[in-house]
C-alpha positions in Angstrom: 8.4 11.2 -27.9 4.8 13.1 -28.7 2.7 13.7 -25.9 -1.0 14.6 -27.2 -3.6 16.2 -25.6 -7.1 15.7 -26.0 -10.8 15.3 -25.0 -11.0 12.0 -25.7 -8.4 8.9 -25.7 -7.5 6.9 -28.8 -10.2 3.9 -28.9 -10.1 0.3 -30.4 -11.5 0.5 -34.3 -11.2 -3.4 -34.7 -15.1 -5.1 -33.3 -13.3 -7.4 -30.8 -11.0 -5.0 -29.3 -13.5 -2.1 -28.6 -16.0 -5.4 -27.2 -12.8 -6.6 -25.0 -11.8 -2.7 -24.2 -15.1 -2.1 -23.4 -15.9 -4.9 -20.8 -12.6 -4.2 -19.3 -13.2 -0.4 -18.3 -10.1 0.0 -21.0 -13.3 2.7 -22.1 -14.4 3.9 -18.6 -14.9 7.6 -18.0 -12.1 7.5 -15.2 -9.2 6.9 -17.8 -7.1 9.7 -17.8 -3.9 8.9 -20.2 -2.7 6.3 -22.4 0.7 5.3 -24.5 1.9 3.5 -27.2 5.1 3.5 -27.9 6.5 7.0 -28.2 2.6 8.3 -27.9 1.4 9.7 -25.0 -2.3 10.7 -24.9 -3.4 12.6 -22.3 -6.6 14.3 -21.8 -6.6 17.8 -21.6 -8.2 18.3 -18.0 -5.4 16.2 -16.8 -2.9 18.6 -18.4 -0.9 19.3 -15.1 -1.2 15.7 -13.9 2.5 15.3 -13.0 1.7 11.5 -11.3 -0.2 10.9 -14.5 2.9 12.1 -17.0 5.4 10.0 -14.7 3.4 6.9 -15.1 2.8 7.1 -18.8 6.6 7.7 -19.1 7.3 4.5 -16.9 5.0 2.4 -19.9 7.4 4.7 -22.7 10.2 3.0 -20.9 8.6 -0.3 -20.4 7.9 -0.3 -24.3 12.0 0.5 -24.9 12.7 -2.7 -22.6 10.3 -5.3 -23.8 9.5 -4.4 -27.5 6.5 -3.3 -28.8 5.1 -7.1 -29.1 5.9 -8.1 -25.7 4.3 -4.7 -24.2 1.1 -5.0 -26.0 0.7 -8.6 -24.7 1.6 -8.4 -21.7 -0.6 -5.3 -21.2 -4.0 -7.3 -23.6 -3.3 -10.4 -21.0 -3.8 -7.7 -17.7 -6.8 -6.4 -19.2 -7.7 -10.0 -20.0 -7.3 -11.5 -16.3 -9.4 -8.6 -15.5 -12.3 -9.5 -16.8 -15.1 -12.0 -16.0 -14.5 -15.7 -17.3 -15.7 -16.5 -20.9 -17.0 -12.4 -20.9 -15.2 -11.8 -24.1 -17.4 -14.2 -26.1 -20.6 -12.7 -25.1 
């Protein structure tokens, strides 16, 4: 496992999913962490975040449990319900 830490979070480079990220707050300023796979991002004011190191661990084990594919879509279909209907085609 890496655990990164940064100013900035890793961002969608694909035109739909930074549109989709985007509407869904995936982008909002109040995002502190994110994981993928064996990745955790963190930023760096959120260095001695404990809670925020527990949860991303908890989504490092959800990933061993469900797969990578099944993660992913499960998380993209959150993020999905989240958002206003027919927003992503605007």
């Amino acid at each position: 496992m890496h655990i990164y830490y940064s100013n900035t979070l890793p961002f969608p480079t694909d035109p739909t999913l930074a549109q989709l990220a985007k509407k869904s707050g995936y982008a909002g300023p109040n995002m502190a962490g994110y994981n993928y796979g064996y990745g955790i991002w963190i930023k760096d004011k959120e260095r001695d975040n404990r809670e925020l190191l527990a949860n991303e661990l908890i989504h490092v084990r959800q990933f061993e449990l469900r797969g990578v594919q099944e993660q992913i879509r499960q998380y993209l279909m959150q993020i999905y319900n989240r958002l206003p209907q027919h927003s992503i085609r605007d």
